[in-house]
N, CA, C and O of each residue as an XYZ file, in Angstrom:
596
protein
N      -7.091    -21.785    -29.566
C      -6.062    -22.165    -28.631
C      -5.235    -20.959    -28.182
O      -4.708    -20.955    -27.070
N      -5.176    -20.461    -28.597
C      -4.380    -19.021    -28.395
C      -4.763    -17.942    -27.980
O      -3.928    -17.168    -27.511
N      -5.966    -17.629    -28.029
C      -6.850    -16.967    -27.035
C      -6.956    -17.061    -25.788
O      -6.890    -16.080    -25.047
N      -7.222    -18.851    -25.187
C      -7.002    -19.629    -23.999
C      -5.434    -19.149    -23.533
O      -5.325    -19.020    -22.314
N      -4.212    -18.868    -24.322
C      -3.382    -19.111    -24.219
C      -3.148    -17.762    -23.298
O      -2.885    -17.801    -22.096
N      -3.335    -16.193    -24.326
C      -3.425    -15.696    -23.886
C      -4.894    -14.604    -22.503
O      -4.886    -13.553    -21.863
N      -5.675    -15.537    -22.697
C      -6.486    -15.423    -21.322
C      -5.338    -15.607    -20.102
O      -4.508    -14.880    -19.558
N      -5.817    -17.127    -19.985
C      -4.203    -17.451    -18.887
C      -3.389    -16.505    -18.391
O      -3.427    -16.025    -17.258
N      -2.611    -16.234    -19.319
C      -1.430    -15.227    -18.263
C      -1.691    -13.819    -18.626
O      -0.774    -13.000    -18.571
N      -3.382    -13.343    -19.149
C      -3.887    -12.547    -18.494
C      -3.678    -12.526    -17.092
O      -3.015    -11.749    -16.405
N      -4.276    -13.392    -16.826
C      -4.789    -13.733    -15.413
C      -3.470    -13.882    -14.620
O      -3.143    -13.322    -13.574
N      -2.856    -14.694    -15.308
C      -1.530    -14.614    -14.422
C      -0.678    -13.402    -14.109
O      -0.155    -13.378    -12.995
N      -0.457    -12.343    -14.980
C       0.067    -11.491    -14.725
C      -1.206    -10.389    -13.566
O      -0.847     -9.710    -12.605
N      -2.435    -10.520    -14.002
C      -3.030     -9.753    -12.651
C      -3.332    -10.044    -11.316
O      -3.648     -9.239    -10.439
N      -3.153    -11.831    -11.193
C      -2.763    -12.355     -9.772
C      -1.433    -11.807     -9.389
O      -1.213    -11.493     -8.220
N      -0.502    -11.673    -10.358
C       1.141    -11.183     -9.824
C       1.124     -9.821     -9.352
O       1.557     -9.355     -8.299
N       0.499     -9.224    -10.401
C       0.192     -7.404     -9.577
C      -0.333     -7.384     -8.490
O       0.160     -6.587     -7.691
N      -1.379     -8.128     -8.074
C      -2.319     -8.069     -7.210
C      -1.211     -8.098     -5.983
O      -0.815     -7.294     -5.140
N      -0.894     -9.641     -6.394
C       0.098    -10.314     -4.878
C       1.241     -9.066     -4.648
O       1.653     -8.699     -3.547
N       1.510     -8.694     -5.533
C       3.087     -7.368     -5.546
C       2.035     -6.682     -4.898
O       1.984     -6.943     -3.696
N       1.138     -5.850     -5.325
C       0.552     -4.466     -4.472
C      -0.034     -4.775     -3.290
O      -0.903     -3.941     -3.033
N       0.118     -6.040     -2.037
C      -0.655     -6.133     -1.082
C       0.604     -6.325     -0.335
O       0.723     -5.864      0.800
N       1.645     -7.050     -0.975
C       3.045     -7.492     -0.118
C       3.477     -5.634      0.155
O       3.785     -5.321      1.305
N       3.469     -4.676     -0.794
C       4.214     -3.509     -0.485
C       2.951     -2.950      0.123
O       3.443     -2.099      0.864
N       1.525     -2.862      0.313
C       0.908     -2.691      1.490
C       0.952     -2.813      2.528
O       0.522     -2.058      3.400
N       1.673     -4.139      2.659
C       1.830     -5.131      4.212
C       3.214     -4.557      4.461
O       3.406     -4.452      5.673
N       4.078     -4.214      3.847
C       5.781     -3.815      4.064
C       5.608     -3.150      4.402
O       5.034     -2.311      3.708
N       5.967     -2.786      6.016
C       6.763     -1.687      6.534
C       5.868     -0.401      6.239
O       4.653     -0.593      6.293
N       6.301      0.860      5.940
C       5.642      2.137      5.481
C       5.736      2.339      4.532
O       6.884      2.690      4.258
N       4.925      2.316      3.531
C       5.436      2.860      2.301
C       5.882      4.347      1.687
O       4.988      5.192      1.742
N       7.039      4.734      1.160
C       7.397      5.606      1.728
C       6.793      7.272      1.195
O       6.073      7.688      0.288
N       7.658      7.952      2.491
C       6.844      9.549      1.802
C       5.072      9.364      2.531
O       4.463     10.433      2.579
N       4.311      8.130      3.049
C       2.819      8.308      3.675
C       3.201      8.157      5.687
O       4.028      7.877      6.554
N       2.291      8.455      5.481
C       1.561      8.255      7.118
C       0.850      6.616      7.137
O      -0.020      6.318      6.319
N       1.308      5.718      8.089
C       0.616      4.479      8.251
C       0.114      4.404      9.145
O       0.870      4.281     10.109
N      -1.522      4.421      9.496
C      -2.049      4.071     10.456
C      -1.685      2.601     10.455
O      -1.400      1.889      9.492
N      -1.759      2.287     11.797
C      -1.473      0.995     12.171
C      -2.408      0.033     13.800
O      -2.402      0.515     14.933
N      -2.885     -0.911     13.539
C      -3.491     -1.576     14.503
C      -2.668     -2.542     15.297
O      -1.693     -3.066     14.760
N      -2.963     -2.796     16.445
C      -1.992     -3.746     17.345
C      -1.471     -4.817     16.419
O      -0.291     -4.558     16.183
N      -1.675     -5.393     16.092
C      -1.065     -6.525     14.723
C       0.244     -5.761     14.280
O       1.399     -6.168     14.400
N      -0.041     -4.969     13.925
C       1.265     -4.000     12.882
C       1.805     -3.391     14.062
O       2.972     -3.779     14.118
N       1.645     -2.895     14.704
C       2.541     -1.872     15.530
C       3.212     -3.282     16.443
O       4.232     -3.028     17.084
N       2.880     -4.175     16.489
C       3.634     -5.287     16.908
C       4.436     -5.642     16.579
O       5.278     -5.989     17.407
N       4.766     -5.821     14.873
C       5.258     -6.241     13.922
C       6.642     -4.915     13.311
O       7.782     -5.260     13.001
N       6.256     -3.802     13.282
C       6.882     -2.686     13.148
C       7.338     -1.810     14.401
O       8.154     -0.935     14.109
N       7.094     -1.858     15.272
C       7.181     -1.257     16.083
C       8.262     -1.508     17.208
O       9.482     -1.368     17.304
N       7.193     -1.963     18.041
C       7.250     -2.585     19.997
C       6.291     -3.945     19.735
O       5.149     -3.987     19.278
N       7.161     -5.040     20.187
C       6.157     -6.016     20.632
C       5.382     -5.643     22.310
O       5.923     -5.982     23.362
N       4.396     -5.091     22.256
C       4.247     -4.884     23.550
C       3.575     -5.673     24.388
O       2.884     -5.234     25.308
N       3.768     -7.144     24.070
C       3.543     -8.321     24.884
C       4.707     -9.022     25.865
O       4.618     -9.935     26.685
N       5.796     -8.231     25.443
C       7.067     -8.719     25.894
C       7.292     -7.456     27.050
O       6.712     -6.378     27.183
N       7.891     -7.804     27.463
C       8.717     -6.975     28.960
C       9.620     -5.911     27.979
O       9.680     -6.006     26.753
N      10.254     -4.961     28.736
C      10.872     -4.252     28.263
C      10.970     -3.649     26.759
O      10.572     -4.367     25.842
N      11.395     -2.585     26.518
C      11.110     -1.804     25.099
C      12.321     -2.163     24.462
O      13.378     -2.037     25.080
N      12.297     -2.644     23.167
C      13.563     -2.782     22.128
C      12.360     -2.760     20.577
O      11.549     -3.620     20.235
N      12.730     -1.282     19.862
C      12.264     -0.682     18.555
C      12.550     -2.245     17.878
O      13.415     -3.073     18.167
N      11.576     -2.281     16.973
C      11.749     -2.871     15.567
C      12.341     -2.723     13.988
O      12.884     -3.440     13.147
N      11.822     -1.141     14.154
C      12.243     -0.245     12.810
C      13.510     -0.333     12.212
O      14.481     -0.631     12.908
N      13.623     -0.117     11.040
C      14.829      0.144     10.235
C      15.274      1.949     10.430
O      16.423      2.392     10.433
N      14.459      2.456     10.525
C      14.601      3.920     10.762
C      13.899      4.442     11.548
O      12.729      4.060     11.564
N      14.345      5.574     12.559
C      13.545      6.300     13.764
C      11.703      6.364     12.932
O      11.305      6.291     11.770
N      11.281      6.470     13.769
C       9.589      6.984     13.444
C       8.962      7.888     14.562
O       9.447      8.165     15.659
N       7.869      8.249     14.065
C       7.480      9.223     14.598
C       6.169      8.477     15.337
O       6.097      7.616     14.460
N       4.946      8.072     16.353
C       3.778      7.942     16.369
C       2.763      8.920     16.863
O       2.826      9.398     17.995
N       2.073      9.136     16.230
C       0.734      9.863     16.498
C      -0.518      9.277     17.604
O      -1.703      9.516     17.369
N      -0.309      8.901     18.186
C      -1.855      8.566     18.772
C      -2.964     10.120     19.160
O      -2.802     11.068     19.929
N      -3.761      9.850     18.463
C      -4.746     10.874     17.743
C      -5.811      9.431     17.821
O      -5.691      8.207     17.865
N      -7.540     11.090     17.799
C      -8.385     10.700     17.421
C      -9.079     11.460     16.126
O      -8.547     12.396     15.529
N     -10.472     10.838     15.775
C     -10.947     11.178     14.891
C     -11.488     12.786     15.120
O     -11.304     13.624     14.237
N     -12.183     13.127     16.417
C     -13.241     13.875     17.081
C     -12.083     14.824     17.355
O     -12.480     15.974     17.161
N     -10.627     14.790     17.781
C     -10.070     15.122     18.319
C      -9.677     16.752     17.167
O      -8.941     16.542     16.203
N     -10.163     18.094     17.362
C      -9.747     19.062     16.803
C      -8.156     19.356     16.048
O      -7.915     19.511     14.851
N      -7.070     19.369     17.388
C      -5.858     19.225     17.734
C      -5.072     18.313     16.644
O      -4.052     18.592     16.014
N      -5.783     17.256     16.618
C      -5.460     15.893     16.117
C      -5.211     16.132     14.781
O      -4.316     15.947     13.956
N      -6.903     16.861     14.897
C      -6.960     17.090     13.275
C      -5.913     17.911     12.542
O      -5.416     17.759     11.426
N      -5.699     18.908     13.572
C      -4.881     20.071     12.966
C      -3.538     19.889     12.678
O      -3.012     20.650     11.867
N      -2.733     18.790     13.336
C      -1.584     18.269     12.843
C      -1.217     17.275     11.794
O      -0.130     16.955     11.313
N      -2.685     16.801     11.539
C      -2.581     15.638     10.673
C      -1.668     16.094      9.374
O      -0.611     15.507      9.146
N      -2.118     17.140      8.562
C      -1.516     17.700      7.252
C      -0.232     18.032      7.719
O       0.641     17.914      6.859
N       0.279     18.550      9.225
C       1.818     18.146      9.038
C       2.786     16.871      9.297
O       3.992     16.797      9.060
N       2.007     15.979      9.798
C       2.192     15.129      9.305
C       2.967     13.908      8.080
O       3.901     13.116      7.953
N       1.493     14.619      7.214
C       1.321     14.082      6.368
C       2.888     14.777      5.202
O       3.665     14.187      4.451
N       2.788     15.752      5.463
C       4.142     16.903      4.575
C       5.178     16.237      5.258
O       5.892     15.588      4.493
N       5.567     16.172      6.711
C       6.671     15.463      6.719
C       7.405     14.429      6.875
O       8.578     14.172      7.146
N       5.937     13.601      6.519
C       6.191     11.859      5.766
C       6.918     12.254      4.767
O       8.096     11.911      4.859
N       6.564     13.013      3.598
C       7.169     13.433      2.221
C       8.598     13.955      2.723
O       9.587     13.244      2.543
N       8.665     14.759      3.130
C       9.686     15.887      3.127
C      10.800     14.625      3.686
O      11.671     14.533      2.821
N      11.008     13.850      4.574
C      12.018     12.872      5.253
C      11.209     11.355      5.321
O      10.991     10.629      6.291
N      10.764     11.148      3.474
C      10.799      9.844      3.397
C      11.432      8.410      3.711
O      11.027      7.323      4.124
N      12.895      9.101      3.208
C      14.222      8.107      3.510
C      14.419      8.304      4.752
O      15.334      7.481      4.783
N      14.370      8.683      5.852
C      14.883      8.881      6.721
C      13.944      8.719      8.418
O      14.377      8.689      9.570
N      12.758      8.657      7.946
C      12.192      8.166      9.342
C      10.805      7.216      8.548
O      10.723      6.932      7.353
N       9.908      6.902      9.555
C       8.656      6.547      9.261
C       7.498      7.549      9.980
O       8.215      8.390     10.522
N       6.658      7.771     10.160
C       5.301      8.285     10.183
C       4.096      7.220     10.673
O       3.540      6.704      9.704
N       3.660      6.854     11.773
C       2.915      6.370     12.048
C       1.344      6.678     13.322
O       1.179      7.087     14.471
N       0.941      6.430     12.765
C      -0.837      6.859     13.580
C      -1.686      5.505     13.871
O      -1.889      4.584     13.081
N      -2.221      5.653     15.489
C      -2.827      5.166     15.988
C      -4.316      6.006     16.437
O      -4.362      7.201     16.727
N      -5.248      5.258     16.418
C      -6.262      5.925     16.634
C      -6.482      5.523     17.835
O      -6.684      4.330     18.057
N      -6.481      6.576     18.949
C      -6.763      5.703     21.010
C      -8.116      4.970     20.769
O      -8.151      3.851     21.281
N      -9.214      5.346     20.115
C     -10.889      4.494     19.891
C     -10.627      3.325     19.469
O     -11.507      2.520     19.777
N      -9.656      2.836     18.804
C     -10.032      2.187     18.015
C      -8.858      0.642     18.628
O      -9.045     -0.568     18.507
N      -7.596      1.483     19.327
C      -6.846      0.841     20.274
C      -6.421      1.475     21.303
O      -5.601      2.387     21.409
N      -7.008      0.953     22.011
C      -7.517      1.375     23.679
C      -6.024      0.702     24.677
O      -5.284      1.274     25.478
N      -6.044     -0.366     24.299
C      -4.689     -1.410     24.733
C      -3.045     -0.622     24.541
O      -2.200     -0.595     25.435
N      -2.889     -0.060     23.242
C      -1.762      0.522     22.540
C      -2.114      1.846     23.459
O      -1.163      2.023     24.220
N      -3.043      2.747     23.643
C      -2.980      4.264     24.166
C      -2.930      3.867     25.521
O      -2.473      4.861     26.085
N      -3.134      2.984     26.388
C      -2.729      2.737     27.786
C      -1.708      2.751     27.530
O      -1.106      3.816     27.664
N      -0.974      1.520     27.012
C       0.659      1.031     27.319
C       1.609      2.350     27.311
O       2.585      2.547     28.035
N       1.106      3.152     26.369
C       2.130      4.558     26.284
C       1.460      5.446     27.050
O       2.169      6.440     27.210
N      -0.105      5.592     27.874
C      -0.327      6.689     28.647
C      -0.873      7.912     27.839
O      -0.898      9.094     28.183
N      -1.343      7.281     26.574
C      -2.112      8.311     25.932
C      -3.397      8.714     25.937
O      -4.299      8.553     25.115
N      -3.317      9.717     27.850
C      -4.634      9.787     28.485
C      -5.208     11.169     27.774
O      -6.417     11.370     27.661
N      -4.133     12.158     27.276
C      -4.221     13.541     26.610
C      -3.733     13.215     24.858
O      -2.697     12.718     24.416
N      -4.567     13.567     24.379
C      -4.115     13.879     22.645
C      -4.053     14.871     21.890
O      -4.723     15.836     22.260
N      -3.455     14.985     20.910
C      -2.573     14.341     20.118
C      -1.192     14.061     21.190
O      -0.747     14.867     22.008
N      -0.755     12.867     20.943
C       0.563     12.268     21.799
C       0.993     12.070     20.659
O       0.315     11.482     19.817
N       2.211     12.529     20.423
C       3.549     11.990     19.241
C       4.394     11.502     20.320
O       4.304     11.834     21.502
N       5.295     10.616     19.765
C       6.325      9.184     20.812
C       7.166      9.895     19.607
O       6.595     10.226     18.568
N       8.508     10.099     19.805
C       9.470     10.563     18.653
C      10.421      8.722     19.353
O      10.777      8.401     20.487
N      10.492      8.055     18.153
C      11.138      6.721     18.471
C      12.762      7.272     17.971
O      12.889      7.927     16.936
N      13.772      6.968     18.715
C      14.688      7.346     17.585
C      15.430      5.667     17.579
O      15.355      4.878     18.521
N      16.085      5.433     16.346
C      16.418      4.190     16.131
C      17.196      3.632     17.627
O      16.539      2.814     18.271
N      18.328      3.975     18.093
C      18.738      3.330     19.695
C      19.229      4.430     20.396
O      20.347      4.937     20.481
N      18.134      4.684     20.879
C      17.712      5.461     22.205
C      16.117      5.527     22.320
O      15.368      5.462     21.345
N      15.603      5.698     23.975
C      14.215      5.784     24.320
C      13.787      6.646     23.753
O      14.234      7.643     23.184
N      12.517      6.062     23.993
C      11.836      7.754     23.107
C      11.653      8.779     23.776
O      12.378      9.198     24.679
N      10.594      9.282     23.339
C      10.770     10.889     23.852
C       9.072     11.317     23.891
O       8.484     10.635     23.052
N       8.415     11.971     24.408
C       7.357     11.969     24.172
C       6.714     13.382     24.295
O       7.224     14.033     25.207
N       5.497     14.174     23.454
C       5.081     15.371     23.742
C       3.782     15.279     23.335
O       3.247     14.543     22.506
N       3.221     16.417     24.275
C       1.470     15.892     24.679
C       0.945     17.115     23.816
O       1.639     18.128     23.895
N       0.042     17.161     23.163
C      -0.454     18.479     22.156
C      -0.271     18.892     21.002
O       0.616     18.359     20.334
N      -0.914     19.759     20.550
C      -0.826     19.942     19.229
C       0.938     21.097     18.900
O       1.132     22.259     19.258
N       1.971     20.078     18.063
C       2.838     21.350     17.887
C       3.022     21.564     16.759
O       3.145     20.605     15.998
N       3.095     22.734     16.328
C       3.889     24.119     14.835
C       4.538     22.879     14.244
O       5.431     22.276     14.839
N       4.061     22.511     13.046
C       4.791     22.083     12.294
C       6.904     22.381     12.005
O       7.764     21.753     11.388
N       6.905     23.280     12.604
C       8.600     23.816     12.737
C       9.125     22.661     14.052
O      10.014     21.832     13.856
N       8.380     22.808     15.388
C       8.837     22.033     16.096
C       8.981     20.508     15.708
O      10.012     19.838     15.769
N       7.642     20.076     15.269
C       8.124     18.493     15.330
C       9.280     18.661     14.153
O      10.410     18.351     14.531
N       9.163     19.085     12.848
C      10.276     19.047     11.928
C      11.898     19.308     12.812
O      12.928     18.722     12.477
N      11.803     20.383     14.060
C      13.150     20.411     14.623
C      13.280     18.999     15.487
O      14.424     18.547     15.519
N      12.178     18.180     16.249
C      12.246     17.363     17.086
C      12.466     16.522     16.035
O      13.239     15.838     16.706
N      12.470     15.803     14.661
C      12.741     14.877     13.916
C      14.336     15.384     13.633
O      14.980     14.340     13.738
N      15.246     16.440     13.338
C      16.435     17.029     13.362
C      16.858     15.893     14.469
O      17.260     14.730     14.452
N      16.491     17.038     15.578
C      17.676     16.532     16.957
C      17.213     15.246     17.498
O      18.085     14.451     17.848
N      16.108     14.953     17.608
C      15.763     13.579     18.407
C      15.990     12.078     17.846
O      16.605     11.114     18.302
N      15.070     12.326     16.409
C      15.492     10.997     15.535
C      16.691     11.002     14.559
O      17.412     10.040     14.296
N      16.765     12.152     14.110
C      18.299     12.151     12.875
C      19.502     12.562     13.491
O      20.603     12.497     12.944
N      19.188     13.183     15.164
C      20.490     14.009     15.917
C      21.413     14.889     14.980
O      22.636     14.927     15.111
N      20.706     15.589     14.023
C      21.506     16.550     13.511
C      21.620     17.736     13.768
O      22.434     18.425     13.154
């Protein structure tokens, strides 16, 4: 009987982990990463971009990437990126779209040239720059654009 007993909330406690590690998957960004995101999520986090006019979702400015895989440029910013997800965890989000993969999302913003970063800042429009930049710039464009410091 006690074996059964503890089988059970074996099980119960690894359905509870399970359900905890998919809810903080599904939350928002988790912080300090880069979240790629598909129309579903960037709906949800973002821009509903089924609706008229732009009003952010976020709790904090973010950054988006629309990048491809093939894309050299793309590639070459990814690792800064990725450093200054870490470096201004608390303080913005980090997000990537792939144009292949959403074709719908890289129209709506005009992401006919890549890498396109959208600097969102919490209330004000965004801001937008076409190409690959020095890890110094976007870190200054996250300063003045999203933190205005």
């Amino acid at each position: 009987m006690a074996k059964s007993n503890l089988f059970k909330a074996s099980i119960i406690y690894l359905l509870l982990g399970l359900t905890s590690c998919l809810y903080a998957a599904d939350n928002k960004n988790a912080s300090g990463t880069v979240k790629h995101l598909n129309r579903d999520e960037f709906k949800k986090l973002v821009v509903d971009v089924d609706k008229d006019g732009w009003k952010y979702l976020g709790d904090k400015p973010c950054i988006i990437d629309f990048y491809a895989t093939w894309c050299g440029p793309c590639r070459m910013i990814s690792p800064y990126l990725d450093d200054l997800a870490k470096e201004y965890k608390d303080e913005i989000y980090i997000y990537k779209v792939d144009v292949d993969k959403e074709k719908e999302l890289a129209g709506y913003f005009g992401a006919t040239s890549i890498p396109l970063l959208i600097f969102v800042p919490q209330d004000a429009q965004p801001q937008a720059s076409r190409g690959a930049l020095p890890k110094e710039e976007i870190r200054n464009a996250i300063k003045t654009v999203l933190l205005k410091k």
